[in-house]
VOPAGU-2260 file (C-alpha; in pm, 1 decimal, decimal comma):
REM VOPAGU-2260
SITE   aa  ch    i         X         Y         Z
SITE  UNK   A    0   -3352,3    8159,7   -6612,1
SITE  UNK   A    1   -3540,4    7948,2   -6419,3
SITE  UNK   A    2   -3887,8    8025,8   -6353,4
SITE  UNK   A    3   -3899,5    8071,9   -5922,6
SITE  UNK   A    4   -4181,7    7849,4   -5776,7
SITE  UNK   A    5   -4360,3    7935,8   -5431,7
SITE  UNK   A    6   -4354,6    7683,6   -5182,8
SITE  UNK   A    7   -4607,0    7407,0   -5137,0
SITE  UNK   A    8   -4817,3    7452,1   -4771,3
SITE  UNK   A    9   -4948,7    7216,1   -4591,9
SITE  UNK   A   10   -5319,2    7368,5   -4621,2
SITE  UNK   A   11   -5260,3    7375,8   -4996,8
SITE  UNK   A   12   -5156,3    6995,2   -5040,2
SITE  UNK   A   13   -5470,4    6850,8   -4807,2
SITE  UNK   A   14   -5709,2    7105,8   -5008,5
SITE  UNK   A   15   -5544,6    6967,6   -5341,8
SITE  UNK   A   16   -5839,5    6803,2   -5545,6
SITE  UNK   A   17   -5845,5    6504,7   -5832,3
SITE  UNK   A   18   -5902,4    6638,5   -6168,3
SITE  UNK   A   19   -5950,0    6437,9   -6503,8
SITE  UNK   A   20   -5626,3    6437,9   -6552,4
SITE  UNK   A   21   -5318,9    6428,3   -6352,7
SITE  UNK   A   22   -5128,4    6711,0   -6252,8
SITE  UNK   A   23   -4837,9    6865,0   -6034,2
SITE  UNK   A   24   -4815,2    7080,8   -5782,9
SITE  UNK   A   25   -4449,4    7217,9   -5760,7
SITE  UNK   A   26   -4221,3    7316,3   -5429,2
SITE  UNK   A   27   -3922,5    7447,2   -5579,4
SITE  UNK   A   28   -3566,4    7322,5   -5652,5
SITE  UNK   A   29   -3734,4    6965,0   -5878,7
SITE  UNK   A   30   -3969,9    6827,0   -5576,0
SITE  UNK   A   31   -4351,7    6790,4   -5690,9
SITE  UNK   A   32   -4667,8    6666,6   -5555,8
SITE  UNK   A   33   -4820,1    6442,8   -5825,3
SITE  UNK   A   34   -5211,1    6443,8   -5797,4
SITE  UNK   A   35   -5351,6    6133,3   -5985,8
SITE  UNK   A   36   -5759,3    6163,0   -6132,1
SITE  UNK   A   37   -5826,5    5889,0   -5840,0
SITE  UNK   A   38   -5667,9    6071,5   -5580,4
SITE  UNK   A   39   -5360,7    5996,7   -5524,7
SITE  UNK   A   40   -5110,1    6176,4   -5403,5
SITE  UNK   A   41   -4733,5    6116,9   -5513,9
SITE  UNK   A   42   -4450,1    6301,6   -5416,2
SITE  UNK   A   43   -4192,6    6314,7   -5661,7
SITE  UNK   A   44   -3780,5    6467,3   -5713,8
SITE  UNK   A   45   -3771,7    6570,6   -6088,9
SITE  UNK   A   46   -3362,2    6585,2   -6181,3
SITE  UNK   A   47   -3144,0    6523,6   -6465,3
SITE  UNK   A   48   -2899,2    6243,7   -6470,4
SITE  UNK   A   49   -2517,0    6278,0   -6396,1
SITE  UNK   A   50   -2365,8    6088,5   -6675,2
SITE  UNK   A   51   -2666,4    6086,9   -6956,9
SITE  UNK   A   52   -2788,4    6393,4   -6868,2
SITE  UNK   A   53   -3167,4    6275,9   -6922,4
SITE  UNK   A   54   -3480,7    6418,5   -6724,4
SITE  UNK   A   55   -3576,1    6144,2   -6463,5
SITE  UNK   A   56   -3835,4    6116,6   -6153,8
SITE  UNK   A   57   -3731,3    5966,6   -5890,2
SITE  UNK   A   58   -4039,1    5853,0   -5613,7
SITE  UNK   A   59   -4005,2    5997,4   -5262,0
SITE  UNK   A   60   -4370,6    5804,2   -5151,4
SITE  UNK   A   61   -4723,1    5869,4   -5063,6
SITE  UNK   A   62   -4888,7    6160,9   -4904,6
SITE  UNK   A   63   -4990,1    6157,5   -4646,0
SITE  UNK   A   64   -4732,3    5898,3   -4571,7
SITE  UNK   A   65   -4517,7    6114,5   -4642,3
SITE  UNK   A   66   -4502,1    6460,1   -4502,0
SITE  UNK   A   67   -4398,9    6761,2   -4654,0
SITE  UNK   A   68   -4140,3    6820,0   -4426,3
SITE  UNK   A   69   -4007,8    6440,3   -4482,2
SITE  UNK   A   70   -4017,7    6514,9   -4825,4
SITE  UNK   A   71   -3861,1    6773,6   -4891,6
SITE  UNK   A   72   -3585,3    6625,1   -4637,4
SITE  UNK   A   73   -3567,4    6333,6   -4927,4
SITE  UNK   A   74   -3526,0    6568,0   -5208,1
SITE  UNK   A   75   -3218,3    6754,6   -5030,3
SITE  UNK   A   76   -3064,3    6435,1   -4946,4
SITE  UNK   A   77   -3116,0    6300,2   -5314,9
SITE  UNK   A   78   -2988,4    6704,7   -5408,8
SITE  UNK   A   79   -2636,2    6613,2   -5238,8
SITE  UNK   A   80   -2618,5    6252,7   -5415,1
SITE  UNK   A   81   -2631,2    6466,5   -5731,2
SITE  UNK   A   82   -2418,6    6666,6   -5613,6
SITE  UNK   A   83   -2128,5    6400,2   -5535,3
SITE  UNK   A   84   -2213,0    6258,4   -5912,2
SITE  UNK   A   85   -2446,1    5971,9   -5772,2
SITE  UNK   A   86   -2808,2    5893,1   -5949,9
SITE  UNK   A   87   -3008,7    5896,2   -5628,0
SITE  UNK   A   88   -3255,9    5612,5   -5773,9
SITE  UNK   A   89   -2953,7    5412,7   -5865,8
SITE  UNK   A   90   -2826,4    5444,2   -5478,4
SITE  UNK   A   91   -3146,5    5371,4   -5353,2
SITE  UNK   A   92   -3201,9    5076,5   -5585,5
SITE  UNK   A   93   -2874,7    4946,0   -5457,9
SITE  UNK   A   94   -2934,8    5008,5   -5074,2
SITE  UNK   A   95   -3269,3    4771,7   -5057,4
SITE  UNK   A   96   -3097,5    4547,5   -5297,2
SITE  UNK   A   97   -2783,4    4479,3   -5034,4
SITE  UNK   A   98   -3028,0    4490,0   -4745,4
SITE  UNK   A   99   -3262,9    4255,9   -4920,5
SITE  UNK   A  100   -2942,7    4055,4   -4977,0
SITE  UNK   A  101   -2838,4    4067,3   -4638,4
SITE  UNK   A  102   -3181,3    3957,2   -4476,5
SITE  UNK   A  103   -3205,6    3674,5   -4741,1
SITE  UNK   A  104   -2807,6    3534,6   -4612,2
SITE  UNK   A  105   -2924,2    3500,7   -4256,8
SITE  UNK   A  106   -2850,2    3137,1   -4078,8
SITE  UNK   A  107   -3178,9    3051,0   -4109,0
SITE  UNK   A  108   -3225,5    3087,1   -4497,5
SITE  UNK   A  109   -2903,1    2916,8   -4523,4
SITE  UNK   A  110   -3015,3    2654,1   -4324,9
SITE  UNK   A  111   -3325,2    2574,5   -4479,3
SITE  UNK   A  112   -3114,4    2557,2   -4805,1
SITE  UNK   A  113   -2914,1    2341,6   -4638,1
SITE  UNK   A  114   -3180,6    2089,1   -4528,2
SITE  UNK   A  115   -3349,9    2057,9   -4779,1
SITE  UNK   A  116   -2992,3    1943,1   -4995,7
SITE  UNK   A  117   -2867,7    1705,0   -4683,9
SITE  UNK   A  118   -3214,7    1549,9   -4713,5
SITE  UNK   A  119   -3115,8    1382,6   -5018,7
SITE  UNK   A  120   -2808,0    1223,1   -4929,4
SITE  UNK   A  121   -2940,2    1092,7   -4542,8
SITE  UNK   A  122   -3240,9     902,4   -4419,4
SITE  UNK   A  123   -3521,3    1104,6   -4331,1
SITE  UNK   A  124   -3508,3    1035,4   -3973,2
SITE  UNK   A  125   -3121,1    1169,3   -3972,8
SITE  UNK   A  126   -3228,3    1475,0   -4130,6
SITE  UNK   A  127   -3538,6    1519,4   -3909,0
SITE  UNK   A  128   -3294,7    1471,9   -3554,8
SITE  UNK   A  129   -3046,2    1725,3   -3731,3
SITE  UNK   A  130   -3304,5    1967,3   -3808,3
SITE  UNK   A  131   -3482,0    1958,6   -3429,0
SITE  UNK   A  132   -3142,8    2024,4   -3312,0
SITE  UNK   A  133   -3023,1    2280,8   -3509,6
SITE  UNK   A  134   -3363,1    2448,3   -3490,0
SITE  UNK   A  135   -3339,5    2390,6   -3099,5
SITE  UNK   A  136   -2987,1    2541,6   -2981,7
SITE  UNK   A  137   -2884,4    2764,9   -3243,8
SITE  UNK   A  138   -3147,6    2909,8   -3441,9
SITE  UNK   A  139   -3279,1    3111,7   -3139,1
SITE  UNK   A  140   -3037,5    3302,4   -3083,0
SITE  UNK   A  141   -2824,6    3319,1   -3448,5
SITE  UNK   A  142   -3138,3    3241,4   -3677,3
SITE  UNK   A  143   -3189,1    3612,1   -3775,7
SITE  UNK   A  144   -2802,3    3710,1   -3735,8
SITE  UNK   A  145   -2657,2    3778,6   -4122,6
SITE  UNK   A  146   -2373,2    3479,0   -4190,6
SITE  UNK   A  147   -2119,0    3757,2   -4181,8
SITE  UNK   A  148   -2195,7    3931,2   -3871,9
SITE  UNK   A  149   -2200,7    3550,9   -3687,2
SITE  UNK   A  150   -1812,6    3590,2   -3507,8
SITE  UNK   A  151   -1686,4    3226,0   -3383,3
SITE  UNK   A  152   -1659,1    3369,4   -3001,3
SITE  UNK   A  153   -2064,9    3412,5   -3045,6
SITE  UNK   A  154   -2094,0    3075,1   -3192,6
SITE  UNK   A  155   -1868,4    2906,0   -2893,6
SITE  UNK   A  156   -2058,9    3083,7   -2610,9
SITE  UNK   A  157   -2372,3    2909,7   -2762,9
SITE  UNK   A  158   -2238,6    2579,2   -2797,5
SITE  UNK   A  159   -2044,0    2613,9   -2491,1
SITE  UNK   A  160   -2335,2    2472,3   -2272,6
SITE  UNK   A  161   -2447,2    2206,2   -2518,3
SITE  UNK   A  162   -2099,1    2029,8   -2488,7
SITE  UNK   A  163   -2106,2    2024,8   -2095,0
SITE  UNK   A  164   -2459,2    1848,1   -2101,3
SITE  UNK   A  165   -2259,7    1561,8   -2276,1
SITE  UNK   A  166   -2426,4    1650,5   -2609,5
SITE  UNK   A  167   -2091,0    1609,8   -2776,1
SITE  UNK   A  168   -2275,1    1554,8   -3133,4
């Protein structure tokens, strides 16, 4: 039977002191404060994997970054991944990886790729009068916007105005 653990406090965590070598403080139910010789202090979710079953860590952050009350919400939250059969450091591998993904496929990234390839095949000063304009009209208000969140209403109420100056182009 498992051995029952007492809760970490607050007063316990700040008084916590470096040693030679690391060592854990425990809170119950796999969540640990890792205290490092220089110290650090690491918070860490100790479970076993779905499928293969092994012993993994998974890093909830810094203290005091991160409270104990904040961490221990983390180590519930990665609890219920468990419990639906999901690795939590898989899932949160794979969240920053599709956010990353999504801030890297704005129109602005795209555009700068696209630049820099329609620079080769035009003059210089072609490219240059493309880029002001692009970077003029649209950029300001769809630069940051992900490619797939850009809906062609959005993209007509900004062009809208150019095309009644006479800026056909």
């Amino acid at each position: 039977m498992a051995k029952k653990v007492q809760p970490l406090t607050a007063t316990q965590i700040k008084q916590a002191k470096p040693k030679e070598k690391e060592y854990n403080l425990g809170d119950g139910d796999g969540l640990s404060l890792k205290i490092k010789p220089i110290g650090t202090k690491l918070w860490r979710f100790s479970y076993y994997h779905p499928i293969s079953r092994k012993r993994l860590n998974l890093a909830l952050g810094k203290y005091p970054d991160v409270s104990l009350a904040k961490a221990r919400t983390k180590a519930i939250e990665a609890r219920e991944l468990l419990a639906d059969g999901i690795d939590p450091k898989e899932h949160r591998d794979t969240t920053l990886r599709e956010k990353q993904l999504e801030l890297s496929n704005t129109l602005q990234s795209v555009f700068d790729d696209w630049i820099e390839v329609k620079r080769t095949s035009v003059k210089e000063q072609t490219a240059k009068k493309l880029k002001q304009r692009i970077e003029k009209y649209l950029l300001p208000d769809l630069g940051q916007c992900p490619l797939s969140d850009i809906t062609a209403p959005q993209a007509i109420k900004i062009i809208k105005p150019i095309a009644n100056q006479g800026k056909l182009e």
